[in-house]
C-alpha positions in Angstrom: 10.9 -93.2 37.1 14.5 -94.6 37.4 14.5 -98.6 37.5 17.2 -99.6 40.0 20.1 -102.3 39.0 17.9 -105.1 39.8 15.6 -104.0 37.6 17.3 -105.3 34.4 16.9 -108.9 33.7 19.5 -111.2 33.7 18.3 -114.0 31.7 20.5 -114.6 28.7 20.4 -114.0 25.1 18.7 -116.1 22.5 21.1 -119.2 21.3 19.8 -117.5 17.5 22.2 -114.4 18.7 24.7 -116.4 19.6 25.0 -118.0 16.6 25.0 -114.9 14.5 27.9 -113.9 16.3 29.6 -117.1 16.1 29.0 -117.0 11.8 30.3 -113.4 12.2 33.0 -114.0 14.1 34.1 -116.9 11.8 33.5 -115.0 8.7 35.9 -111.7 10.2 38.5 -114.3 10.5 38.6 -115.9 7.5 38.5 -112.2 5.8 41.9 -111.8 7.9 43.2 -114.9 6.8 42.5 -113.2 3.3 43.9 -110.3 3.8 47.3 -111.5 5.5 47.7 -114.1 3.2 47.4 -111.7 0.1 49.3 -109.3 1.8 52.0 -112.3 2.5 52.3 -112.5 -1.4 52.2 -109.5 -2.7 55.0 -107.9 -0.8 56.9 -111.1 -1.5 56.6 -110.0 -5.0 57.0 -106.8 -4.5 60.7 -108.0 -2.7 61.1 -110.3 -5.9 60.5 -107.3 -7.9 63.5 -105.4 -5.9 65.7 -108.0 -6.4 65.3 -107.9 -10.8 65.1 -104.3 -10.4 68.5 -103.8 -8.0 70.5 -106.6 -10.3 69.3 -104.6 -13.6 70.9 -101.6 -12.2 73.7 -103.3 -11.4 73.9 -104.1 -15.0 73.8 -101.1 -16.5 75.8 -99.0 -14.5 78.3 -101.5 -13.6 77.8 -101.2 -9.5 78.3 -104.1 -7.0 78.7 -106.7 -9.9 79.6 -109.5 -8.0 76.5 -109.3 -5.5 74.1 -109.5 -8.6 75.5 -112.1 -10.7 74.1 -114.7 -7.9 71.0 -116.8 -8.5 67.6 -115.4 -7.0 67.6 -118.3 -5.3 70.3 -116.8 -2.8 67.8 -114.3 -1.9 65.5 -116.7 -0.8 66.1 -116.3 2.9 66.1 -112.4 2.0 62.6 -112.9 1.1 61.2 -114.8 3.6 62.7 -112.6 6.6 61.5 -109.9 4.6 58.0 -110.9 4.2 57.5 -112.3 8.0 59.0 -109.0 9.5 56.3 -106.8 7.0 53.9 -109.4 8.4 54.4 -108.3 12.3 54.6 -105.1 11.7 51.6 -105.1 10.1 49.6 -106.1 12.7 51.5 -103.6 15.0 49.9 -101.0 13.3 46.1 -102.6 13.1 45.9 -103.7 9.6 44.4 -106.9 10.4 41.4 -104.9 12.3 38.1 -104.9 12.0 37.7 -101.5 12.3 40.4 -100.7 9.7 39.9 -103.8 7.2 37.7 -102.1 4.4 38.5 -98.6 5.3 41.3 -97.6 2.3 42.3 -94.2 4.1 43.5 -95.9 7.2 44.5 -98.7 5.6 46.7 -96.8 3.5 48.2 -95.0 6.3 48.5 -97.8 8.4 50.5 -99.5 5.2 52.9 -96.1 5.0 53.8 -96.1 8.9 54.3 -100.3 8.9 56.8 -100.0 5.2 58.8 -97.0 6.5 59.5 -98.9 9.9 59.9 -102.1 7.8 62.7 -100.5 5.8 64.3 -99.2 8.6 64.6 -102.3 11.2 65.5 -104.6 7.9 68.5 -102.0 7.4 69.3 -102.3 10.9 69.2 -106.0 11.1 70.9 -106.9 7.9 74.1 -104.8 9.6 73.5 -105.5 12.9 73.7 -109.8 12.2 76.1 -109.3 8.7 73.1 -110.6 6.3 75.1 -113.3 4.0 74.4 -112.4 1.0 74.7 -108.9 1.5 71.5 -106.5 1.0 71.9 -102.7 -0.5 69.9 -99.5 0.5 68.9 -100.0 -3.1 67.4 -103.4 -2.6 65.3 -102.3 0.3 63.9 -99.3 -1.1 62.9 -100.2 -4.6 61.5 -103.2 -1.9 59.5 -101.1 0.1 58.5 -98.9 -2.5 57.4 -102.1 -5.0 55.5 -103.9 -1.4 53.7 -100.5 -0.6 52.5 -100.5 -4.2 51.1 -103.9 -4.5 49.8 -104.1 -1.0 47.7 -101.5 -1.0 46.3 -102.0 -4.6 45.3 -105.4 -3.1 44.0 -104.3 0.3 41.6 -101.6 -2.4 40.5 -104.3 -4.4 39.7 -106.9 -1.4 37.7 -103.5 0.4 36.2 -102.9 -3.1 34.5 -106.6 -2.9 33.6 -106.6 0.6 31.7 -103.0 0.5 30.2 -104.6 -3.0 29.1 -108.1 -2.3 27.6 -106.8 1.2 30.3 -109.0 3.5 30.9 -105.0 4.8 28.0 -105.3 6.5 27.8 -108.7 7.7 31.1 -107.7 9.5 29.6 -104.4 11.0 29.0 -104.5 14.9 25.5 -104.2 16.0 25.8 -100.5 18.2 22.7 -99.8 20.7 23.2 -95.9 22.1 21.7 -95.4 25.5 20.9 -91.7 25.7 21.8 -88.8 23.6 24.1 -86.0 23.4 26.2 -83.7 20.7 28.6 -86.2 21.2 27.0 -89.0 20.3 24.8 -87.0 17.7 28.5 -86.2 15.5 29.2 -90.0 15.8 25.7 -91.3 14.8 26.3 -89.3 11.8 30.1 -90.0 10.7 28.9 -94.0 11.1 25.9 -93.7 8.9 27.4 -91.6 6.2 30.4 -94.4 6.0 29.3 -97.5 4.2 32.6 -99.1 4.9 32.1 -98.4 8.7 32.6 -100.8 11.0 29.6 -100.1 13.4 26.0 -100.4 12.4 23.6 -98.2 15.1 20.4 -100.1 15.6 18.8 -97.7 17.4 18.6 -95.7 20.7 17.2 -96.0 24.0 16.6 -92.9 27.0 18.9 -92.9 29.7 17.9 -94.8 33.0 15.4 -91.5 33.6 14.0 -92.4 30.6 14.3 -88.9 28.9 17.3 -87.8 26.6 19.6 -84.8 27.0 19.0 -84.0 23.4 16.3 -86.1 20.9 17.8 -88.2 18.3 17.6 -87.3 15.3 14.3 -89.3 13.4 16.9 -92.0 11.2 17.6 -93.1 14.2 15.0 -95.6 15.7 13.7 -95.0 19.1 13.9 -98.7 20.4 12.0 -98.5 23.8 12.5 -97.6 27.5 15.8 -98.0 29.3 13.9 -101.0 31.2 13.4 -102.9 28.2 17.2 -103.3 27.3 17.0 -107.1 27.7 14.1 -108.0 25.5 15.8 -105.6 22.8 19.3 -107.4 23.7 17.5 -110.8 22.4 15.6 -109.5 19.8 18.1 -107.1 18.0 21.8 -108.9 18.9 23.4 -106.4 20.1 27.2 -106.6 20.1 27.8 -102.5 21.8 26.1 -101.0 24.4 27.4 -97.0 24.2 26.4 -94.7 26.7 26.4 -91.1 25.7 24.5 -89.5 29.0 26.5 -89.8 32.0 23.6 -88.4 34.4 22.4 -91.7 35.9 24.0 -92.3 39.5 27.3 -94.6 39.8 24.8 -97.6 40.8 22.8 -98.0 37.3 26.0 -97.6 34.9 27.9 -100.4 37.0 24.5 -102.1 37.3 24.5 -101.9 33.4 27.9 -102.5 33.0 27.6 -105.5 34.5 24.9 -106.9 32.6 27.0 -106.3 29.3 29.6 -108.6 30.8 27.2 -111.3 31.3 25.6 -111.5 28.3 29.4 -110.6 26.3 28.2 -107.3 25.3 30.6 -104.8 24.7 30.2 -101.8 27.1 31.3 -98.3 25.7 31.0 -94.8 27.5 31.4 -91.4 25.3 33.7 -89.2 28.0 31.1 -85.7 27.6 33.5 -84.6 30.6 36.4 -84.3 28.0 35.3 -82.2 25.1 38.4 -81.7 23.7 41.8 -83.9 22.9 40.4 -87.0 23.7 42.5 -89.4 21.8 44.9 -88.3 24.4 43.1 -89.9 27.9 44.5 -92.4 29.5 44.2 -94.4 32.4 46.6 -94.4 35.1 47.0 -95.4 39.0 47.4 -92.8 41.7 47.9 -94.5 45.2 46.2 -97.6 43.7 42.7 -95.8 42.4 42.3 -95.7 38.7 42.1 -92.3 37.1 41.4 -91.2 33.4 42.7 -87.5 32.3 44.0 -86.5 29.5 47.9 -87.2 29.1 50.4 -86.5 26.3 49.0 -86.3 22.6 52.0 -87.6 19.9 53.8 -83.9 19.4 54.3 -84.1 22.7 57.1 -86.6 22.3 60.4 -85.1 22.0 61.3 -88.2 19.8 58.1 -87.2 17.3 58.8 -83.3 17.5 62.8 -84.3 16.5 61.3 -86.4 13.5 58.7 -83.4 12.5 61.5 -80.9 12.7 63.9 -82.7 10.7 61.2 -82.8 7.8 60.2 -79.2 7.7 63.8 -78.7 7.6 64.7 -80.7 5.1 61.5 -79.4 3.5 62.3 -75.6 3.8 65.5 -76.2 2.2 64.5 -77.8 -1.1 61.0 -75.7 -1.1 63.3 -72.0 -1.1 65.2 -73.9 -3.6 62.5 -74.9 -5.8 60.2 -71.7 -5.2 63.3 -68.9 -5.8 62.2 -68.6 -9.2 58.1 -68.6 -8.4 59.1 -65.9 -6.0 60.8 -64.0 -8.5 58.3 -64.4 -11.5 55.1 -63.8 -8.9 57.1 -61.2 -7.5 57.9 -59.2 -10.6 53.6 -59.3 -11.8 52.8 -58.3 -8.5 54.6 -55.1 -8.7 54.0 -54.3 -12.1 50.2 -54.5 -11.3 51.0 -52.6 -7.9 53.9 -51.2 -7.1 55.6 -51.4 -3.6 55.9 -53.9 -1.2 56.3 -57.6 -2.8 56.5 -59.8 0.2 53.9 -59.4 2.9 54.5 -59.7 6.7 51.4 -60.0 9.3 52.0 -60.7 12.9 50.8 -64.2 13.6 50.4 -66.5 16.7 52.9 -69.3 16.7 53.2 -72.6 19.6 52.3 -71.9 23.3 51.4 -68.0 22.1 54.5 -66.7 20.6 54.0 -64.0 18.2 56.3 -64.1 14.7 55.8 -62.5 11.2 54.7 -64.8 8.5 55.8 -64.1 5.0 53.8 -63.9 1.9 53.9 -63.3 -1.7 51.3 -59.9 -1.2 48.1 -60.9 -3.2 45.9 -57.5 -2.7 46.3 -53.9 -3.0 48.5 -51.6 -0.5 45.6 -50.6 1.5 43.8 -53.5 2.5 44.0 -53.4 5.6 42.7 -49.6 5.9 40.1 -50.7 8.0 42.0 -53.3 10.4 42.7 -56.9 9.4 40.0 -59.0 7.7 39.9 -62.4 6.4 39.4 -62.9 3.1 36.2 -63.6 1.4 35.0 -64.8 -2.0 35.0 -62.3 -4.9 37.1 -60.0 -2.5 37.2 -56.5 -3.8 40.6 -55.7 -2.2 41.8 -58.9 -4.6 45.0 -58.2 -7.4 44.3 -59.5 -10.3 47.1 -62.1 -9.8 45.8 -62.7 -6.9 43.0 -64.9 -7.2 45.4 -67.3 -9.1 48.1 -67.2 -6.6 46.1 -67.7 -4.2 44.0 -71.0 -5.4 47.1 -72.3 -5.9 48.9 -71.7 -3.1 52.1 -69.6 -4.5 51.3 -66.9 -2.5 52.6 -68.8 0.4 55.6 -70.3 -0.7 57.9 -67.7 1.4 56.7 -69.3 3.9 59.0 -71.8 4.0 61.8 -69.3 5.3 59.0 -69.0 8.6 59.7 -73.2 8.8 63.4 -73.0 8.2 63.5 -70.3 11.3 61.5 -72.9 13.5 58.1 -70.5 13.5 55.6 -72.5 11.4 56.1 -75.8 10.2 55.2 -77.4 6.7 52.1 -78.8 8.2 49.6 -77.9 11.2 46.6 -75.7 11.8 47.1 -72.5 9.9 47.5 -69.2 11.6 45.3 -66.9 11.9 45.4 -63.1 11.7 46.5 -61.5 15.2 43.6 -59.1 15.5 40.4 -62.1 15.4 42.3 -64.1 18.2 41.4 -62.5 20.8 37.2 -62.8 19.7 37.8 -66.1 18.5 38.8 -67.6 21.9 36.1 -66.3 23.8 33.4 -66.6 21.1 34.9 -70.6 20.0 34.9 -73.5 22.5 38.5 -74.8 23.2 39.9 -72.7 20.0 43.4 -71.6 21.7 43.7 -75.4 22.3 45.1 -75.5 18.5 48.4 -73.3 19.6 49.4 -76.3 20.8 51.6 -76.9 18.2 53.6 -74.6 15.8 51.4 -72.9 12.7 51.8 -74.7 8.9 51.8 -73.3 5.7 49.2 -76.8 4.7 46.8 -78.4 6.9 44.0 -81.1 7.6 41.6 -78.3 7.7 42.5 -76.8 4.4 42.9 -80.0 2.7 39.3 -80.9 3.6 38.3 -77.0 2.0 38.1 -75.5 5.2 40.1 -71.9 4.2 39.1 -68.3 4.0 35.3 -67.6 5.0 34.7 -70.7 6.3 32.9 -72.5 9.5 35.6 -71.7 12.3 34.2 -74.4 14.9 34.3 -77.0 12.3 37.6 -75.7 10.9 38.8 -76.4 14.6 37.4 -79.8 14.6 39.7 -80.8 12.5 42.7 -79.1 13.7 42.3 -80.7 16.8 41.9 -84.4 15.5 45.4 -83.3 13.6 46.8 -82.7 17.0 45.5 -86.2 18.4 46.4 -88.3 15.2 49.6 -86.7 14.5 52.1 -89.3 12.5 54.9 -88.6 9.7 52.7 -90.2 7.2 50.1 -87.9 8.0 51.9 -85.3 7.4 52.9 -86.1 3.9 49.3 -87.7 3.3 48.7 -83.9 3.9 51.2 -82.4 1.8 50.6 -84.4 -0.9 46.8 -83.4 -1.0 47.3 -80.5 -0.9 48.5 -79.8 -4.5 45.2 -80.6 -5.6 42.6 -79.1 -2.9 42.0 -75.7 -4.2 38.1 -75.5 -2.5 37.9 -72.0 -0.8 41.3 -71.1 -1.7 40.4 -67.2 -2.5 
């Protein structure tokens, strides 16, 4: 039976909750205090650091003589601009969040997007208002390079003591889930297999029916009936309410909405009617009625394709440079162990649908694709001998890097897959065309995370698509960086 609106009580929580909240809240801050002020002097002296470093260059190599002979002293004013514009950028980019405060990975990237910007506006400025005395290019980056360093070996050690001496989880936020979905089932399980999360689920409750869509898995405690939701507000302190089941009428969700605002709850709703892109909703007006759909994701920015393009080229260039030789060496074995054809060429599905041939170093015999195109598979018989070692390492598609420098692939982005399985794939996959929004790479988030060659396609999707959504330069590197040492399913 569905309880209407007036149903729930409004009687307020227990001053014990509100005092747990206030100790939280009060411990939280001083953690950001922590955090701010150690990041405050470690990229000082990571700026002090530049300073020795640029005026010992100077030294040896006899450049800009007169600039380094000066006192540190005279760089005083250097540092402190230095510091307090790292400081606001910082928090620009969240690293002063709860949600991101002991979790390294973001943290990490958070500290690569906030340096790179920091070098660039401090460049800009110290031209722009004739910095007296002057700074150098080389100042900056040995500054940013040094701040990076001892920023985020500080931001790993504070994490390391919070997760440790349990202050993790006196930070966490107390998470109540009305109903249940495949939604909510994926996040229930990415929160309790992260200690350093920053969400703690309490439990569950039905929907305002009083059934779930889809039963919860047994770890996850079954906390009562929907009508009960005030007693288990007092008893259990709940910070979030999330609803995952959007079947109860308009009345009870505003009904519950509005008793989270009275009692300062926070009130959460999993979209279920967006399955796919979802970082990319947003709220707008029409004629004075809000509306949520999904708007542009980051690649959708001319300003963000102009800065991706403008790596893969520059990273085409120096990767033919650097993978002539490889080429030539890989190329010579593979035709000594079978002759003909050294590069390979496959028609692949590039962005918005466009068909190109990618190029690789061939790693199996003439014929094996007899029987139509396959994907590859562990212990594959149709396998060179070289094969299996250019392929776990990657060489076998270093000529791909002509398909970025021609504007086909890029270095980074869901990989493409063979022609023939596309058309299966999108009818037998939810949403899996959705990754040709962007153009093919030779490395992705997939395939960093071992998701390559006979592997779980949905899941291998999942995490294309989040690369769509979360999309940033830094990621991008994160990416290619890993993945000179992710070699899992690479056969």
């Amino acid at each position: 039976m569905t309880a209407p609106p007036a149903n729930i009580d409004m009687q307020p929580a227990v001053p014990k909750a509100d005092g747990v909240r206030r100790r939280s809240a009060f411990l939280l801050d001083a953690i950001i205090i922590v955090a701010g002020f150690g990041d405050v002097l470690f990229f000082a002296m990571g700026l002090v650091l530049a300073f020795f470093a640029r005026r010992e260059l100077s030294l040896t190599f006899g450049n800009n003589l007169i600039e380094f002979h000066m006192p540190i002293s005279a760089y005083a004013g250097h540092f402190v601009f230095g510091t307090v514009l790292y400081l606001a950028l910082a928090s620009r980019y969240g690293m002063y969040s709860m949600q991101k405060i002991v979790r390294f990975r973001q943290i990490f990237i958070a500290a690569m997007n906030t340096i790179c910007l920091w070098a660039l506006v401090y460049l800009f400025l110290s031209l722009l208002f004739s910095f007296r005395p002057p700074i150098s290019r080389v100042y900056v980056t040995f500054g940013a390079i040094d701040g990076l360093a001892f920023v985020v070996l500080w931001r790993w050690l504070l994490g390391q003591v919070l997760v440790s001496s349990g202050m993790a989880r006196r930070l966490r936020q107390r998470l109540v889930i009305v109903g249940w979905n495949l939604e909510v089932d994926r996040l229930a399980r990415a929160i309790m297999n992260d200690a350093a999360h920053p969400y703690e689920i309490v439990g569950c409750l039905p929907s305002a029916r009083n059934e779930y869509r889809m039963s919860p898995p047994k770890d996850v405690r079954h906390m009562g009936d929907y009508q009960e939701i005030t007693e288990i507000h007092k008893r259990e302190q709940i910070d979030i309410i999330l609803i995952g089941d959007l079947d109860p009428n308009t009345r009870e969700i505003i009904a519950l909405c509005e008793f989270c605002q009275r009692e300062m709850i926070q009130f959460k709703v999993v979209p279920t009617y967006f399955q796919i892109l979802i970082s990319g909703l947003h709220l707008e007006t029409i004629s004075g009625v809000p509306v949520l759909g999904i708007a542009k994701l980051p690649l959708d920015s001319l300003l963000n394709r102009t800065i991706k393009r403008s790596l893969d080229i520059v990273g085409a260039i120096v990767g033919l440079i650097l993978a002539s030789p490889i080429i030539l060496i890989f190329g010579i074995i593979v035709y000594l162990e079978s002759p003909g054809p050294v590069i390979y060429r496959q028609d692949r599905m590039g962005r918005g649908g466009r068909l190109f041939k990618i190029c690789k170093i061939r790693s199996m015999c003439l014929d094996a694709e007899k029987d139509g195109a396959q994907r590859a598979i562990a212990n594959d018989s149709r396998r060179l001998r070289i094969g299996a070692f250019m392929r776990k390492w990657n060489i076998d598609e270093v000529p791909q890097f002509w398909n970025v420098l021609k504007g086909e692939m890029s270095l980074v982005g869901p990989r493409p897959e063979i022609l023939g399985l596309i058309e299966d794939l999108k009818d037998s996959i939810r949403h899996y065309n959705a990754r040709h929004n962007v153009k093919p790479g030779i490395t992705g988030w997939a395939q960093i995370h071992g998701l390559r060659g006979d592997t779980d396609l949905t899941e291998r999707l999942r995490y294309d698509l989040f690369y769509l959504e979360n999309w940033t330069p830094v990621l991008d590197i994160y990416i290619m960086l890993m993945t000179f040492r992710s070699h899992k399913n690479a056969y």
